[in-house]
C-alpha positions as CSV (number, residue, x, y, z in Angstrom):
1,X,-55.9,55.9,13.9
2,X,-53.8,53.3,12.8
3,X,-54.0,52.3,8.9
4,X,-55.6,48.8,8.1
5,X,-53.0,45.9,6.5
6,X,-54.8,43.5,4.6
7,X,-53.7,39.8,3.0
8,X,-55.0,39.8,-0.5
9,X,-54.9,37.8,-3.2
10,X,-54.5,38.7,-7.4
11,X,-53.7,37.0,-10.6
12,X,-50.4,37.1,-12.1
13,X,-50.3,35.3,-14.9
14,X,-51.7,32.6,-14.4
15,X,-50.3,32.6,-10.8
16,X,-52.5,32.9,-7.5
17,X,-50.5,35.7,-5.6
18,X,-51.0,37.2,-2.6
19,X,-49.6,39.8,-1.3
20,X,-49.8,42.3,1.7
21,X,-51.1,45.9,1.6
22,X,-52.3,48.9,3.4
23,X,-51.7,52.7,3.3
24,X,-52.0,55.7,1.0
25,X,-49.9,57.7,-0.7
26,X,-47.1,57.3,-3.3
27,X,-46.1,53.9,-4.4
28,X,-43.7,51.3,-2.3
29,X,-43.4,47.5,-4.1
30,X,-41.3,45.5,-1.4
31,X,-39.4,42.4,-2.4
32,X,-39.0,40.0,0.7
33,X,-35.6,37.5,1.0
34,X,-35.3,34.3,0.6
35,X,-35.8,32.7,3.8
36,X,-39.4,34.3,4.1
37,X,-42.2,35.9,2.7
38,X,-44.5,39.1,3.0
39,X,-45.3,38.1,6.5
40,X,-42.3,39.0,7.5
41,X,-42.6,42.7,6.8
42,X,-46.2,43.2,8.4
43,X,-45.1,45.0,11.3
44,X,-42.5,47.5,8.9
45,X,-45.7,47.7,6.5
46,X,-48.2,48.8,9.4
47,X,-45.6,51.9,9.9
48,X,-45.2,52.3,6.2
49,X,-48.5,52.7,5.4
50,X,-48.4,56.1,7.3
51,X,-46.7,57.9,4.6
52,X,-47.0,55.0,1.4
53,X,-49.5,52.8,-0.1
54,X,-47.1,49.9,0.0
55,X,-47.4,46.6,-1.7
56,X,-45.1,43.3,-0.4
57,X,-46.1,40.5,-2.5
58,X,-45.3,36.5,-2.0
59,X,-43.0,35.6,-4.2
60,X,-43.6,32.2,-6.1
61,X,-43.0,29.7,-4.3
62,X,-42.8,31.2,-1.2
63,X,-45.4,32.5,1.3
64,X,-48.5,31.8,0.5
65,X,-48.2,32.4,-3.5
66,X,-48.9,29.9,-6.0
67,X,-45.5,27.7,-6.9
68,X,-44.6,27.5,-10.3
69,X,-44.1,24.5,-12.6
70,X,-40.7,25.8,-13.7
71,X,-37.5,25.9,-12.0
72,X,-37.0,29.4,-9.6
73,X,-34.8,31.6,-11.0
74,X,-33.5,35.0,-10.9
75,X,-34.6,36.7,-14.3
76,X,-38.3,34.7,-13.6
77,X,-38.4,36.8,-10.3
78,X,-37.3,40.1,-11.9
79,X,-39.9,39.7,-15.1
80,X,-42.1,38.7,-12.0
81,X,-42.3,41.9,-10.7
82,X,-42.8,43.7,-13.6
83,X,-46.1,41.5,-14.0
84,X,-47.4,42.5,-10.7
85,X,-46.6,45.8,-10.7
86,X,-49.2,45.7,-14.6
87,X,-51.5,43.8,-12.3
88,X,-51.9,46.8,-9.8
89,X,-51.7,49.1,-12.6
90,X,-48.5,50.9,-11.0
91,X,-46.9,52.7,-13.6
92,X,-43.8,53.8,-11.2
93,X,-42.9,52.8,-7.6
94,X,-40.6,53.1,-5.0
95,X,-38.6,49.6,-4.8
96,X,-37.1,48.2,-1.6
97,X,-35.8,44.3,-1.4
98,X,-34.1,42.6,1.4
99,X,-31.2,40.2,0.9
100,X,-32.3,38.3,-2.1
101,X,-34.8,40.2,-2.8
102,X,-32.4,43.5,-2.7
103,X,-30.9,41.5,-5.6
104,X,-33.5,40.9,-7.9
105,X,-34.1,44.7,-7.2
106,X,-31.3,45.9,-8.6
107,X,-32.0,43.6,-11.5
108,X,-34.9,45.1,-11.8
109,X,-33.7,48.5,-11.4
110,X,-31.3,48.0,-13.9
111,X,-34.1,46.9,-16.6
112,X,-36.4,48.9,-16.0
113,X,-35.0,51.9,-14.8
114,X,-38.0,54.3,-15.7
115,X,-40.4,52.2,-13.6
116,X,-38.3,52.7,-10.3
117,X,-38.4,56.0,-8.6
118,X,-36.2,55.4,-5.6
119,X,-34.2,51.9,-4.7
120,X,-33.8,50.9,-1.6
121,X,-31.2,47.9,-0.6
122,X,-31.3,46.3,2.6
123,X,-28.4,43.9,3.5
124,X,-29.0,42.5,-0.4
125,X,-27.2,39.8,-1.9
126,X,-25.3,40.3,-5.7
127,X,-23.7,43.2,-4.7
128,X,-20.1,40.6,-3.7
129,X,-19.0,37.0,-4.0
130,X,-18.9,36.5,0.0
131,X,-22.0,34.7,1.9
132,X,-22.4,32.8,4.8
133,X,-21.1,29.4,4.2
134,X,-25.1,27.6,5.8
135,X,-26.3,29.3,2.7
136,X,-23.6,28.0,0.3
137,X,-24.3,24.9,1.2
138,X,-27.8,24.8,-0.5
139,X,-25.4,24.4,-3.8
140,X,-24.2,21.7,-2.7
141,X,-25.3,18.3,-4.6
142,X,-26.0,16.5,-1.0
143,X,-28.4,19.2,-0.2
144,X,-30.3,18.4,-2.8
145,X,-31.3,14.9,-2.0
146,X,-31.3,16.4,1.9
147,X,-33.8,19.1,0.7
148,X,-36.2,16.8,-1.0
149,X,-36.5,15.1,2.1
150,X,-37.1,17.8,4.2
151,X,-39.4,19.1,1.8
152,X,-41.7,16.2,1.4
153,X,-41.7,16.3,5.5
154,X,-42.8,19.9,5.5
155,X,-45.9,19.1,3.1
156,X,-46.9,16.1,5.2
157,X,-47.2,18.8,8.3
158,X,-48.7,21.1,6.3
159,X,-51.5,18.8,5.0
160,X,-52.1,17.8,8.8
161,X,-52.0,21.4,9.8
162,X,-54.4,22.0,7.5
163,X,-56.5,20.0,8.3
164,X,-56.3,20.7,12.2
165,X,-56.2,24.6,11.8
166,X,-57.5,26.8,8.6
167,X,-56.1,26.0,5.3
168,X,-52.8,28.1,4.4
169,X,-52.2,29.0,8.0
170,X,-49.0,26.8,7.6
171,X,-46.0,28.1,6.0
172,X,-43.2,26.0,5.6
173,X,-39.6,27.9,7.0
174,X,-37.8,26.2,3.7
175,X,-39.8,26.4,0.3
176,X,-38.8,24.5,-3.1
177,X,-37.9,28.2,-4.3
178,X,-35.5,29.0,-1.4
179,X,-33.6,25.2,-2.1
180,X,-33.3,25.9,-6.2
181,X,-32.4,29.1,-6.1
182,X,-29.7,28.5,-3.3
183,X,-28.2,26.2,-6.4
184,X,-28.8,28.9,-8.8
185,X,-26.8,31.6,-7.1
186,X,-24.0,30.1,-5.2
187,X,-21.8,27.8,-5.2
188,X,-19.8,26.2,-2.2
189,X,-17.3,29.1,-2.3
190,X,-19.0,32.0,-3.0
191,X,-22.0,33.8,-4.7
192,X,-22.1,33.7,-8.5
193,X,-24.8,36.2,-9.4
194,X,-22.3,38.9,-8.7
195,X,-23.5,42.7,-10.3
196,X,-20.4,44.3,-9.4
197,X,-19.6,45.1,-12.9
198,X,-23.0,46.4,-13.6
199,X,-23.5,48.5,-10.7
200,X,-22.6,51.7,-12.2
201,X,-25.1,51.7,-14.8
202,X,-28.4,52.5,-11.7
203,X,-29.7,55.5,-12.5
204,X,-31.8,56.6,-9.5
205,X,-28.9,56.8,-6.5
206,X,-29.9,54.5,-3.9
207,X,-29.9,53.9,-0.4
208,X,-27.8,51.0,0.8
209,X,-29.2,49.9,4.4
210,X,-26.7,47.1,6.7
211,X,-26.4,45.6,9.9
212,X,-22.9,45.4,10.8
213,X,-23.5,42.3,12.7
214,X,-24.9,40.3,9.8
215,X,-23.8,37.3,9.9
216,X,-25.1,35.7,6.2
217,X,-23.2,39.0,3.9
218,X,-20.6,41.3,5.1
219,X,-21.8,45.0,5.5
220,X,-18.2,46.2,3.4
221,X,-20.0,44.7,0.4
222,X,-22.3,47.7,1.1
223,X,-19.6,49.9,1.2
224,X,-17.9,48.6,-1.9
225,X,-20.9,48.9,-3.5
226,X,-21.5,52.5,-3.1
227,X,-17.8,53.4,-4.4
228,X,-19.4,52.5,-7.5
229,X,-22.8,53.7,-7.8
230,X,-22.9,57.8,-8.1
231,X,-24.5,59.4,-5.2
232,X,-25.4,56.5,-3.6
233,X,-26.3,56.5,0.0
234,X,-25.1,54.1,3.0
235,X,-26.7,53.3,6.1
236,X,-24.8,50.6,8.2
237,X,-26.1,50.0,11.9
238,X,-23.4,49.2,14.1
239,X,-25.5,46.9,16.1
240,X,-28.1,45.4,13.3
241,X,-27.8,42.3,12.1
242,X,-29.2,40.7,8.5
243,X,-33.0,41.9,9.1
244,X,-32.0,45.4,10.4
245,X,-35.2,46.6,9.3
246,X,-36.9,44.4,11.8
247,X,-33.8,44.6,15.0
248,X,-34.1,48.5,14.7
249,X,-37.7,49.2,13.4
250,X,-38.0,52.9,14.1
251,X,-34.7,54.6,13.2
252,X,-34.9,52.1,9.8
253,X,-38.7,53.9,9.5
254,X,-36.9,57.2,9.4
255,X,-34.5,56.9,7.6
256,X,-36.1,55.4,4.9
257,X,-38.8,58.3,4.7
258,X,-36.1,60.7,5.0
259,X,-34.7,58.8,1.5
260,X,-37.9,58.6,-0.1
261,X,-39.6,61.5,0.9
């Protein structure tokens, strides 16, 4: 019988969250990147949920989580996830994020190191300075008179598309979040929120998963990584690309219950 994934919803702060769920068993908190949100690990959760009670929340701003009245930032993000991890009542989880969300991960990893478990990296960003130069140009001061734009276009179709189907079935593909933060954390050369000096100070040894083929961050940076985190474990598909959990579902399944246990 296959396990049940639900879309709920929970208070964080004074933040409407939701989140997606299902399964039993230990603890698994995903983080999602930054060019989507926790719909985009349903399918992965649905095969999760076989061996984990997992938890993939929205992040602010993205999805279909309440936005902030701040600016998006990295440490917000981090000290977000220790607030929704109090507001399930997790005392200690597995912890996977993907691209940006493998980097507030580590960040939060390296915080709070007693609260993770196991950490799981897939194609994450801050572990080098290289990036696809598409998502350097979100620092770039044009983009953010472009992005407004595009912005207050998306809200227009989403207030018609609300209106035509169910309100919140419309997600917009770029979020206020995804355009600040892209200021926040590169610049037109490279990324700036760089851990590389930090790196050897992770306690739990983690996994490092790749796609050769990505073409937003280079899979040596997961290499490079790993040279300096003891015990750490690599992954890189040879014919995966910046979602490899998604382009190669069931070997990324067992291999990451092989990590995890």
């Amino acid at each position: 019988m296959m396990n049940m994934i639900d879309s709920k919803n929970i208070k964080v702060g004074e933040l409407d969250i939701h989140y997606v769920t299902g399964g039993q068993g230990e603890p698994l908190v995903v983080i999602h990147g930054g060019l989507n949100g926790a719909g985009a690990w349903r399918k992965t959760v649905t095969e999760l949920s076989k061996n984990y009670t997992v938890y993939v929340p929205d992040l602010p701003g993205f999805g279909h989580s309440q936005e902030t009245n701040v600016d998006y930032y990295v440490p917000e993000y981090v000290e977000f996830v220790e607030e929704f991890s109090k507001s399930l009542g997790l005392e200690s989880f597995y912890l996977m994020g993907h691209s940006l969300g493998g980097g507030i991960a580590v960040n939060y990893a390296l915080k709070s190191p007693k609260k993770v478990r196991e950490l799981v990296l897939v194609n994450s960003m801050f572990l080098g300075k290289e990036i696809a130069l598409w998502v350097r140009f979100f620092s770039h001061p044009t983009f953010r008179y472009l992005g407004t734009t595009i912005l207050a276009i998306l809200k227009g179709v989403k207030w018609i598309a609300d209106r035509i189907l169910s309100p919140g079935k419309f997600v917009s593909p770029i979020s206020r979040a995804t355009v600040t933060l892209g200021r926040k954390v590169t610049t037109l050369k490279e990324q700036t929120e760089v851990l590389e000096q930090r790196l050897s100070e992770i306690m739990m040894p983690p996994l490092i998963v790749w796609g050769a083929k990505d073409p937003i961050l280079p899979a040596q940076q997961a290499y490079d990584a790993a040279k300096l985190i003891p015990d750490c474990q690599v992954k890189v598909f040879e014919d995966g690309g910046h979602s490899v959990y998604r382009q190669k579902p069931a070997e990324f399944i067992k291999l990451l219950v092989a990590f995890l246990g």
